[in-house]
C-alpha positions, 0 to 999 in steps of 0.5 A: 719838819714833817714827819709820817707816822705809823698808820699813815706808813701802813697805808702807804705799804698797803696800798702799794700791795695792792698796786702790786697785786693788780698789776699781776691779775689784770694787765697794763690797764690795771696796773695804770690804775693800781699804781695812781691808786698807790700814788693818790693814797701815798700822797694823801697819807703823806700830807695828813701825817704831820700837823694831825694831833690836836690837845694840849701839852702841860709843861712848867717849872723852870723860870730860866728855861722861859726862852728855850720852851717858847723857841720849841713851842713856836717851832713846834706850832709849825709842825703841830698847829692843833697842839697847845704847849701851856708853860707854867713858870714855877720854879724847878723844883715845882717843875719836877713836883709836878711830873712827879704828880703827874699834874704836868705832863713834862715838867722843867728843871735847870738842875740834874735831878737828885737821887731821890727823885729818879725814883718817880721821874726821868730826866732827859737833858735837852740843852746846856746852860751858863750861869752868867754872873753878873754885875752892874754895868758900872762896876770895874770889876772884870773878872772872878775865881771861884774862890773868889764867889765863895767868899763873896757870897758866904760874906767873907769878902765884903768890898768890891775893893777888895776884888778890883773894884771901887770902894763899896759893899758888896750887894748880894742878889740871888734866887729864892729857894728852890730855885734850879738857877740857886741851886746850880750856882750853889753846888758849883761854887760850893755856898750850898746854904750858905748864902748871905743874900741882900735880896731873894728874888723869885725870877731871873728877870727880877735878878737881872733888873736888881743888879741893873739898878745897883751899882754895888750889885753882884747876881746871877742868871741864865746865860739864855736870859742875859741881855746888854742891861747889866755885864757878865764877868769873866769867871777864872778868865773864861768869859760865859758862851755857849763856845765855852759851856759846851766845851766845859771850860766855863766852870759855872754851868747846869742841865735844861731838863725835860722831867718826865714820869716814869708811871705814865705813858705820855700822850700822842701829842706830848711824845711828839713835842718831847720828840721834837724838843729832843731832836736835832731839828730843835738845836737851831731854836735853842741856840737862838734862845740863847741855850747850847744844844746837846742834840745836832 
């Protein structure tokens, strides 16, 4: 994507003008000249506009944005090669704690903000997310209600029998708190704090390989993050998409945030990562990372 800036615009017009004006005082001679002037500083302002920033771009928070932000960043390498993208992987909550602090230029989060934190902070939504849930690619089970993950994962239902499955009990595996993908799984099906998990894991990588290697194991992650290692259920019959996240009909589903300070201007470098991330340029890299644009 090759983009002219605004110093590069005005050297365009200027020289233009100038072209103009010679080709009014000095005749055919003159005006040859002024307009190969023109086209030589046109030329050369456009090749310098883009790939001209240099610095570095401190991003992090979000673990389950990992493959989105590393789409956007190569893409961005293409457009900007002197600028450096750094992605921190702490979790949303440390994402929106470091905009606020302004340790980070742009901080992650795959939660909305909360009312308390639009005090210091702007988000900016760039994508959407399915929270898949997933189990054991030996289970029977196939599908879950809502309700059905509520009692779940609250301990009132206890044996996969009693969901379709093979007799044995229930393993819960979630994320540690503060996590953006506990919290939006939590919110959703309404265990906020409520949870009786097995285990609580620090990464959506780690959640993923524990219910690989449990068959009693239930989960959940980012539909991004998902591969052939475990299976997704269906939830209330809709199977996780990006068909179905977009369209809204898959209920268990969160924002990808861009967390920005409201106090502080962002740097050259920075603005033109948050543009492109932003733009409908971006929607290809981050439906290939497994995301759903909400920019095309």
């Amino acid at each position: 994507m090759k983009k002219i800036t605004r110093r590069s615009f005005l050297a365009v017009c200027g020289a233009a003008a100038a072209a103009a004006a010679l080709t009014a005082c000095g005749g055919s001679a003159s005006s040859t000249a002024a307009s190969s002037a023109a086209a030589s500083t046109a030329s050369s302002a456009a090749s310098t506009a883009s790939g001209s920033l240099s610095g570095n771009v401190a991003t992090g928070g979000s673990t389950s944005m990992k493959n989105v932000i590393a789409a956007l960043t190569e893409g961005f390498a293409e457009v900007e090669p002197g600028v450096t993208v750094s992605y921190d992987p702490t979790g949303s909550g440390a994402g929106i704690t470091g905009a606020t602090d302004k340790t980070l230029d742009i901080g992650l989060s795959s939660r909305a903000l909360k009312d308390d934190e639009k005090n210091d902070v702007d988000g900016t939504v760039i994508a959407l997310d399915g929270i898949a849930i997933i189990v054991n690619k030996d289970s029977k089970v196939e599908d879950l209600t809502v309700d059905q993950l509520k009692q779940m994962f609250t301990g009132e239902i206890t044996n996969w029998s009693e969901v379709g499955g093979d007799d044995g009990e229930i393993v819960l595996i979630g994320r540690e708190a503060g996590s953006g993908t506990r919290d939006g799984f939590e919110s959703i099906v309404d265990v906020k704090d409520s949870c009786k998990y097995a285990q609580e894991l620090t990464a959506t990588g780690a959640v993923i390989s524990a219910v690989e290697a449990n068959p009693l194991a239930i989960g959940y992650a980012s539909l991004s993050a998902v591969g052939e290692t475990v299976k997704m259920v269906t939830v209330g019959g809709v199977a996780c998409s990006e068909e179905t996240v977009k369209d809204g009909s898959y209920e268990v589903q969160r924002p990808f945030v861009f967390v920005t300070n409201k106090s502080v201007t962002l740097s050259e470098q920075a603005q033109a990562f948050f543009d492109f991330a932003t733009s409908a340029d971006a929607a290809d890299l981050i439906r290939t990372a497994g995301a759903v644009p909400v920019n095309e």
